[in-house]
py3Dmol code that shows the C-alpha trace and the ligand (Angstrom):
import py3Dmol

protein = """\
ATOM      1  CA  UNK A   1     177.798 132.265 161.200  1.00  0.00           C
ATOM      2  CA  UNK A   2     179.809 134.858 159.502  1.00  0.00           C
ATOM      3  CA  UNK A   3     177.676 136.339 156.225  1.00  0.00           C
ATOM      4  CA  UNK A   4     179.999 136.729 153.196  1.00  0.00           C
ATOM      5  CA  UNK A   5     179.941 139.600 150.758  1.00  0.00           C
ATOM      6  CA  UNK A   6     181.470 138.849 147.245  1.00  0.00           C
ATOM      7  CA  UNK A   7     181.578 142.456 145.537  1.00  0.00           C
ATOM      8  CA  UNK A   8     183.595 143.146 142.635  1.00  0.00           C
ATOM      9  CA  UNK A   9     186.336 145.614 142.384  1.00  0.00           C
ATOM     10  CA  UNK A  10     184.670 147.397 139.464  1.00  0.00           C
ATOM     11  CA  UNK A  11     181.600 147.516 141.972  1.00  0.00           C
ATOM     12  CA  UNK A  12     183.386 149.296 144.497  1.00  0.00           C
ATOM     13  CA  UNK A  13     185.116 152.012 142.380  1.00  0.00           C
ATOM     14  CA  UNK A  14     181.639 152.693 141.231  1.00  0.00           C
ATOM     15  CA  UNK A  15     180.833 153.588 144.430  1.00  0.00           C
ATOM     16  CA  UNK A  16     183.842 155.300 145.491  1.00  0.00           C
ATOM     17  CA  UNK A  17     183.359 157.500 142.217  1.00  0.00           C
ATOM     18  CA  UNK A  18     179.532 158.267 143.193  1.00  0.00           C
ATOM     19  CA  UNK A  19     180.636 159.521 146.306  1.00  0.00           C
ATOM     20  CA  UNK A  20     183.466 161.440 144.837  1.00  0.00           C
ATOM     21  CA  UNK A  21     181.155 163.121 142.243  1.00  0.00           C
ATOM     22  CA  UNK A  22     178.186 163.461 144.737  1.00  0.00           C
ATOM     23  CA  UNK A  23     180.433 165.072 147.071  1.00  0.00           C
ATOM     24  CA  UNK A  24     179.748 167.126 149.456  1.00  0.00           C
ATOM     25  CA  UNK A  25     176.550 165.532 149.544  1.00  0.00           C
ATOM     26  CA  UNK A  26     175.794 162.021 150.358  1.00  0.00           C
ATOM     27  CA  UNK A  27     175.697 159.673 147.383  1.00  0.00           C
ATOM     28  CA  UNK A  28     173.285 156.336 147.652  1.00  0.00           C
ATOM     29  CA  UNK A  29     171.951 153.780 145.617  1.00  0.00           C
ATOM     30  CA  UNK A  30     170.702 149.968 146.048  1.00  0.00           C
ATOM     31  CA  UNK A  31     172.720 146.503 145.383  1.00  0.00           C
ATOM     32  CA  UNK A  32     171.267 143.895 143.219  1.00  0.00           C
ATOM     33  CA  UNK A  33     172.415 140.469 144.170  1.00  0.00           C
ATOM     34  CA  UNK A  34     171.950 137.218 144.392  1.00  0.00           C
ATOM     35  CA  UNK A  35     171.318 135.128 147.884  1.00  0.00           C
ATOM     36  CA  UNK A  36     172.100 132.033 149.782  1.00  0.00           C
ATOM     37  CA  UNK A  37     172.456 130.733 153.418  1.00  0.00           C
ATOM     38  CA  UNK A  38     176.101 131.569 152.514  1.00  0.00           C
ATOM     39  CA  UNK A  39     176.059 135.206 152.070  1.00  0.00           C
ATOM     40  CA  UNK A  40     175.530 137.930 149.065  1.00  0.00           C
ATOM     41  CA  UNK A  41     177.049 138.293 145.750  1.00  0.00           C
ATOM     42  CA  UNK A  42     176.712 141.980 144.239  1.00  0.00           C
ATOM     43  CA  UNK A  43     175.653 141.859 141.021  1.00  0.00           C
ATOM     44  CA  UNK A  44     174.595 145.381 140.002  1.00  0.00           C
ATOM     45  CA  UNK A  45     174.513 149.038 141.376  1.00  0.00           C
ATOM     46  CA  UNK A  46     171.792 151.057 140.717  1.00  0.00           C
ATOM     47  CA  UNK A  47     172.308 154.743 141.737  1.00  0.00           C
ATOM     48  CA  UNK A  48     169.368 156.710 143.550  1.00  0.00           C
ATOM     49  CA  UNK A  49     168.418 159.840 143.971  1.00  0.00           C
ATOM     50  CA  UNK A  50     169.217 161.140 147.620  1.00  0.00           C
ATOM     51  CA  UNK A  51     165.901 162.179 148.704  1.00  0.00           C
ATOM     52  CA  UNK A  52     166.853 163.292 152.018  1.00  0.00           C
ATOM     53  CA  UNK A  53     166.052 167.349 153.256  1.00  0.00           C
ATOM     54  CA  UNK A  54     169.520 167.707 154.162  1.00  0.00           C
ATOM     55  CA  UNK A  55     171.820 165.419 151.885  1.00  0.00           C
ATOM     56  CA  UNK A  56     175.134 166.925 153.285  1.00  0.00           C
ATOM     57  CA  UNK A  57     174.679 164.739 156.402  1.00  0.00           C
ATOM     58  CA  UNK A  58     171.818 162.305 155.373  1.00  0.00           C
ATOM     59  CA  UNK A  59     170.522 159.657 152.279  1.00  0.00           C
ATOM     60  CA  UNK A  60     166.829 159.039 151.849  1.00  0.00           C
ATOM     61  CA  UNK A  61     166.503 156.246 148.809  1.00  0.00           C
ATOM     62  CA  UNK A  62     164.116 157.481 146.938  1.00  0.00           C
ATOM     63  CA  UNK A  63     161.183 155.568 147.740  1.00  0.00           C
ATOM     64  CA  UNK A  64     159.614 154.933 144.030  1.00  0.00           C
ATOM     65  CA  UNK A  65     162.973 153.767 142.606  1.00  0.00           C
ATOM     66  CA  UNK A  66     163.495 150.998 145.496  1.00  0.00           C
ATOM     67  CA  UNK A  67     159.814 149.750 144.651  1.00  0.00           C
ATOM     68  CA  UNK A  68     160.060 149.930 140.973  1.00  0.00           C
ATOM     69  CA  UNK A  69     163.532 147.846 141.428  1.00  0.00           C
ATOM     70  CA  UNK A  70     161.698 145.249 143.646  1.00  0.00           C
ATOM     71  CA  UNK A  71     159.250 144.661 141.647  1.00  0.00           C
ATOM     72  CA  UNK A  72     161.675 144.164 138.489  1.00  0.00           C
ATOM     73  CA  UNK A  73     163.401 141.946 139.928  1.00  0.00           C
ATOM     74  CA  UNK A  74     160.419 139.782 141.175  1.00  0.00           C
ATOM     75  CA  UNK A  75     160.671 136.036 139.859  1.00  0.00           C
ATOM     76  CA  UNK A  76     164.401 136.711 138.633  1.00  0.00           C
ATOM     77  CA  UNK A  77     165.774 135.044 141.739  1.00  0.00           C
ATOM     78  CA  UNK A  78     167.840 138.282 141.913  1.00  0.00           C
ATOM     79  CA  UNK A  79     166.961 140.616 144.429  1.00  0.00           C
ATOM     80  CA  UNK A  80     167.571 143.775 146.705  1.00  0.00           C
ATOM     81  CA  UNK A  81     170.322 142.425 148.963  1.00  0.00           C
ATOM     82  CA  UNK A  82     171.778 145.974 150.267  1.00  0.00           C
ATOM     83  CA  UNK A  83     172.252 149.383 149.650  1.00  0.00           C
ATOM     84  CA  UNK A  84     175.119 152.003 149.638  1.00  0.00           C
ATOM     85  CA  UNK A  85     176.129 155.549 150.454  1.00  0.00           C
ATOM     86  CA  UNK A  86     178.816 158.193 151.605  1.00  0.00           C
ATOM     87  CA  UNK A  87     179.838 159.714 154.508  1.00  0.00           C
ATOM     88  CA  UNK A  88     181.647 163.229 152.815  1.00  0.00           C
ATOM     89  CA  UNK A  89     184.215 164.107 155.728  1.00  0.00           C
ATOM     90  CA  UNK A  90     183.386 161.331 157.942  1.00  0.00           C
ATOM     91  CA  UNK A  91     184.686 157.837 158.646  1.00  0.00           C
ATOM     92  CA  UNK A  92     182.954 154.581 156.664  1.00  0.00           C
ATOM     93  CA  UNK A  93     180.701 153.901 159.919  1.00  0.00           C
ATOM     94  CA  UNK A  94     177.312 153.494 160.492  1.00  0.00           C
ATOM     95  CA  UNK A  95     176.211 156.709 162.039  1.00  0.00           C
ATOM     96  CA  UNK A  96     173.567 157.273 164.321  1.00  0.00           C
ATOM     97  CA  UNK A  97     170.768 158.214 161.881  1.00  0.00           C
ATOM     98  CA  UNK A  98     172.243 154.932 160.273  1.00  0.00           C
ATOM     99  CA  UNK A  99     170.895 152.998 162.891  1.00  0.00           C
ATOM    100  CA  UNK A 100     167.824 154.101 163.409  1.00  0.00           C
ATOM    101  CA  UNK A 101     166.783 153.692 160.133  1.00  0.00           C
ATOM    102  CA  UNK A 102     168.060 150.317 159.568  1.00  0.00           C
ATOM    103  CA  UNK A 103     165.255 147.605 159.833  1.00  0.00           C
ATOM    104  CA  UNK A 104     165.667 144.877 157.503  1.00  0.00           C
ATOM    105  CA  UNK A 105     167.691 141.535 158.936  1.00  0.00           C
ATOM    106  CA  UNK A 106     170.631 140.571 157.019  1.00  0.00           C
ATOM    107  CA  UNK A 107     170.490 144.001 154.436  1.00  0.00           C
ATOM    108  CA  UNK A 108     173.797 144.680 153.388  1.00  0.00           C
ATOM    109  CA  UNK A 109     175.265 148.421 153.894  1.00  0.00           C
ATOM    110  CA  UNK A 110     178.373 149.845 152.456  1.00  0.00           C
ATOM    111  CA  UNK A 111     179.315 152.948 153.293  1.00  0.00           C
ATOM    112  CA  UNK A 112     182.276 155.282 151.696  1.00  0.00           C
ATOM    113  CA  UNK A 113     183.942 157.523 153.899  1.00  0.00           C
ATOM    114  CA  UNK A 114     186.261 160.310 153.034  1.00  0.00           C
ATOM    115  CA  UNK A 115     186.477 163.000 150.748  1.00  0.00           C
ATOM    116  CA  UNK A 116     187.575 163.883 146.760  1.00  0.00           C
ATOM    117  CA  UNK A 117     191.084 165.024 148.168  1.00  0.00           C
ATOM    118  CA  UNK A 118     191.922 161.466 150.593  1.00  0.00           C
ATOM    119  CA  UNK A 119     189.591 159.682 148.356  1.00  0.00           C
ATOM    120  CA  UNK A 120     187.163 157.724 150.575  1.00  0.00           C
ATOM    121  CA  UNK A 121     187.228 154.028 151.981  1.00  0.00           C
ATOM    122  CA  UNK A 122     184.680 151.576 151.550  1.00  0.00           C
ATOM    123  CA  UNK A 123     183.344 149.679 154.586  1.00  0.00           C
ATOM    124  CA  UNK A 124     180.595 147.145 154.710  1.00  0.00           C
ATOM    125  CA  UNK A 125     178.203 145.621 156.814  1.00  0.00           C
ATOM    126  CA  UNK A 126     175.405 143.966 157.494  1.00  0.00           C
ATOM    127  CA  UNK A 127     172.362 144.648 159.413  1.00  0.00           C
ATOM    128  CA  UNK A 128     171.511 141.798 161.513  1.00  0.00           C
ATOM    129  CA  UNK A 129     170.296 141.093 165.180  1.00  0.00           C
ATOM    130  CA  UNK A 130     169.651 145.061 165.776  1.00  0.00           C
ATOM    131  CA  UNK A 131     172.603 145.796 165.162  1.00  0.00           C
ATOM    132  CA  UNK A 132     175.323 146.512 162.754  1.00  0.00           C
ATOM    133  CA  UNK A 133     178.090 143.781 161.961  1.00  0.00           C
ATOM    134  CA  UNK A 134     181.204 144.274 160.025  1.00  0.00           C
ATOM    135  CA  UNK A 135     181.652 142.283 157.197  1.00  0.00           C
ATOM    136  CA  UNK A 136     184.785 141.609 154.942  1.00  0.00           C
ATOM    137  CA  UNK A 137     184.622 142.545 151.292  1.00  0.00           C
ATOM    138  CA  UNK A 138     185.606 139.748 148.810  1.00  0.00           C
ATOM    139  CA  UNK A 139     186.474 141.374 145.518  1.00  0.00           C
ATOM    140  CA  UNK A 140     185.199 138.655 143.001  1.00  0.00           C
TER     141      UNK A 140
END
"""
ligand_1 = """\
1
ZN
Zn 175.316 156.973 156.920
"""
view = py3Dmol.view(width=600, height=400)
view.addModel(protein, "pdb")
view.setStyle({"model": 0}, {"cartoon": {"style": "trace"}})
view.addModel(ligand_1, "xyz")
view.setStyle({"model": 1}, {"stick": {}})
view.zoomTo()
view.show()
């Protein structure tokens, strides 16, 4: 079964500016959302700080933001449903460090590709069977 993922334009130019202003480093932040058998629908974006030792060519979420977002959203019935960040000069594709550090079945990832001069494209997918799947953005 093919997971949707209903994201709102004004979502994705949010991201598309992040990695435009984060530029050249990587940009990332988590997706609040809501869930069903169905798929994902983003609600919110909550930028991150990119933790990582080298973020020209990596994201680390910082660790205490993604638990102090869990645990607000505990009982809400919203929840962590993906996460986002940019690949400055490179194509929107999960790389290889992408894939090793992707562990959690059916997490969303978008990832923005590009630079400030081409602008950058946003891809997503989602992380399910060990492996990444592309998934179609529906912008409402
Ligand atoms: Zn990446």
């Amino acid at each position: 079964m093919t997971l949707r993922l209903h994201l709102p334009a004004a979502l994705t130019n949010t991201i598309l500016t992040h990695a435009g202003w984060a530029y050249p480093k990587e940009c990332c932040g988590l997706i609040e959302g809501l869930r069903d058998e169905s798929g994902v629908r983003a609600l919110l974006l909550h930028e991150v700080r990119n933790v990582a030792a080298d973020p020209r060519t990596h994201f680390e979420i910082d660790p205490a933001a993604h638990f102090r977002l869990a645990r607000s959203l505990r009982g809400t019935g919203r929840e962590i449903v993906g996460c986002y960040h940019s690949h400055p000069d490179a194509l929107a594709e999960p790389s290889a460090t992408d894939r090793a550090g992707a562990a959690e079945e059916g997490f969303f990832w978008l990832i923005a590709g590009g630079n400030p001069q081409s602008w950058f494209t946003l891809k997503a997918y989602v992380f399910t069977d060990g492996d990444f799947r592309s998934v179609v953005i529906e912008d409402r």
